[in-house]
C-alpha positions in Angstrom: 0.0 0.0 0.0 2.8 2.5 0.8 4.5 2.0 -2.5 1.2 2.6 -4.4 1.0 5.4 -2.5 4.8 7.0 -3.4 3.6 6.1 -7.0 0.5 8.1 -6.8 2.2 11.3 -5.3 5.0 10.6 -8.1 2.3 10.8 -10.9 0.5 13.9 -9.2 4.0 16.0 -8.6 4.6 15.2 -12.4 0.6 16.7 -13.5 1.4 19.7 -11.0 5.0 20.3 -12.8 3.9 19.5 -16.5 1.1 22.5 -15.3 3.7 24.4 -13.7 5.5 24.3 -17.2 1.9 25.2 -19.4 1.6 28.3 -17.2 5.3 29.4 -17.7 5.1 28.9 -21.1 1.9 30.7 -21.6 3.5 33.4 -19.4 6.7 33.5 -21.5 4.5 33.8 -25.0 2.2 36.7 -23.4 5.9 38.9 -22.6 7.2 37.9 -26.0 4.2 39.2 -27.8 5.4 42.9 -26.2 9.1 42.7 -27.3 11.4 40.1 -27.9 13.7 39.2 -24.8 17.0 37.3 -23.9 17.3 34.2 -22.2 18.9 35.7 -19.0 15.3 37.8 -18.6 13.2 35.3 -19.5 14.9 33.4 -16.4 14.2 36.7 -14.1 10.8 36.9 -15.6 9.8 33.6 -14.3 11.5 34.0 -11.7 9.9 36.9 -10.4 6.3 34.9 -11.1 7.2 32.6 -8.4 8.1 29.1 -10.8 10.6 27.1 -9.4 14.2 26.4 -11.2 13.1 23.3 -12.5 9.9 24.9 -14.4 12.2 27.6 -15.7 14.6 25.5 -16.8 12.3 23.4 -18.8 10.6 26.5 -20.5 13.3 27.8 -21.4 14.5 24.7 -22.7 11.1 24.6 -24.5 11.1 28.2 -26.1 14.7 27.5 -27.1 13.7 24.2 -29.0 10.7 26.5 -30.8 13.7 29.6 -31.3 11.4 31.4 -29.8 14.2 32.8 -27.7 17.8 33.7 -29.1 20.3 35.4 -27.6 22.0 36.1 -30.9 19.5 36.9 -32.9 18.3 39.0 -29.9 21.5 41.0 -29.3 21.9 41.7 -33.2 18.0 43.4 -33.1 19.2 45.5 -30.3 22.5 46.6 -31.9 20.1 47.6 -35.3 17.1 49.0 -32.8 20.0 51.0 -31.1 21.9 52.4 -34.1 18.5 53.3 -36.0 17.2 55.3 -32.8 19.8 56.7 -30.6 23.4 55.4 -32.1 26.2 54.2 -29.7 29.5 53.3 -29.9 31.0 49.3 -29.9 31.9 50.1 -26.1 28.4 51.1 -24.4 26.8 48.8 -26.7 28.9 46.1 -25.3 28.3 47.1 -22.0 23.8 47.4 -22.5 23.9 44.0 -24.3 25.7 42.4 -21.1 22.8 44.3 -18.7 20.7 42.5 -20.5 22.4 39.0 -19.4 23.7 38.3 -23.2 27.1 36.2 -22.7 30.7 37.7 -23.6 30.7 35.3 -26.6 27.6 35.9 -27.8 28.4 39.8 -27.7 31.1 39.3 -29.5 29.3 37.0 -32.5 26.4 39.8 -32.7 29.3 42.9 -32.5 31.3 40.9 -35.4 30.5 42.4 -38.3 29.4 45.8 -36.7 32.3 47.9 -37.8 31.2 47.2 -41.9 27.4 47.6 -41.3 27.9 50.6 -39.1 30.0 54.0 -40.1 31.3 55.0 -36.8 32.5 58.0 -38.2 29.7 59.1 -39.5 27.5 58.3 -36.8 30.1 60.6 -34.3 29.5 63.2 -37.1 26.0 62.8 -36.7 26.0 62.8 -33.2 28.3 66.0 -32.6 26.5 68.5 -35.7 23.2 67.7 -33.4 24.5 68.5 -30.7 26.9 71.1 -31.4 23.6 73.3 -31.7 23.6 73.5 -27.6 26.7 74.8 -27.3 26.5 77.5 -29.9 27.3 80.4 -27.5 30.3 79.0 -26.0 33.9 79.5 -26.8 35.2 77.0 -29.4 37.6 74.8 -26.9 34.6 74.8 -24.5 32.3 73.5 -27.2 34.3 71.0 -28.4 35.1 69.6 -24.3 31.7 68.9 -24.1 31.4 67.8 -27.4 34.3 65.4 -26.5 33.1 63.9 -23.0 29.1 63.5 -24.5 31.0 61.9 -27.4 32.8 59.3 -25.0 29.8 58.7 -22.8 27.9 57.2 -25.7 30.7 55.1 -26.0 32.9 55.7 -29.2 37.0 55.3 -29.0 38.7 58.9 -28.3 40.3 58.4 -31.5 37.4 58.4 -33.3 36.3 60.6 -31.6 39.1 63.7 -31.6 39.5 62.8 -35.6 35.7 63.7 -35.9 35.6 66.7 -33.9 39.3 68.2 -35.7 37.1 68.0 -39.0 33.8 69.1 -37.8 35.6 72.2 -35.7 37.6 73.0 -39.2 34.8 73.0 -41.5 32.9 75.0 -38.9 35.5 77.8 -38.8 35.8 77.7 -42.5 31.8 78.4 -43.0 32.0 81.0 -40.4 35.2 82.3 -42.6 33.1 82.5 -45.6 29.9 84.1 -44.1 32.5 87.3 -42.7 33.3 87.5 -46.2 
């Protein structure tokens, strides 16, 4: 009798966990249908819902299987969401792909190719004749500073940086040579 009994509460932890997993994964489909997400949320997601590790696990496992989640194909949407909207350099994108739980070696495979599809040049250019518009009372050096550290803080390299600002500074003092004129 006691052994039918281990057998039966066997069976009914397996029905409670196989519902466990149903609910998760109709949890995980409802936050996918707002915006995709990486595996590392997914996993807080849950997490926060109250599902064990063992439910996670297995739903992740689950929307893996269906590619419903990939870290790759994830982190390469958010490089092109982030350079069509508000464009960063390799170094801060690094950094928000890593908040977002996306391993070193997966940043690296979506950052690969990131230097042909993305002119950072012309995206500091970009950046800097936007904003040079909010420093347009201040002394030159001043203006350029600022232009400098807002520059870095987005996350370009400093020598991409200076090389952009040497032309942008030059061809500004040239227009304001020919309007004197």
């Amino acid at each position: 009798m006691f052994d039918s009994f281990s057998i039966k509460k066997n069976t009914d932890n397996e029905n409670l966990m196989l519902q466990d997993i149903k609910d998760a994964l109709k949890y995980a489909f409802l936050l996918l249908r707002y915006r995709p997400r990486s595996t590392n949320e997914m996993c807080q997601k849950l997490r926060l819902k109250g599902y064990d590790q063992q439910v996670i696990d297995k739903t992740i496992e689950e929307l893996t299987a269906k590619k419903e989640l990939d870290d790759l194909k994830f982190a390469k949407l958010l490089i092109s969401d982030f350079m069509a909207n508000r464009p960063l350099g390799k170094k801060l994108l690094r950094y928000k792909l890593k908040q977002k739980g996306i391993s070193e070696e997966i940043v690296g495979a979506a950052l690969e190719d990131f230097d042909t599809v993305y002119s950072q040049s012309d995206n500091i250019y970009n950046l800097a004749k936007k904003r040079i518009e909010l420093y347009h009372g201040l002394p030159s050096l001043e203006a350029k500073h600022k232009l400098y550290g807002y520059l870095l803080r987005k996350g370009f390299d400093a020598e991409s940086v200076e090389s952009c600002l040497k032309k942008l500074f030059n061809k500004e003092i040239r227009e304001q040579n020919d309007f004197c004129r």
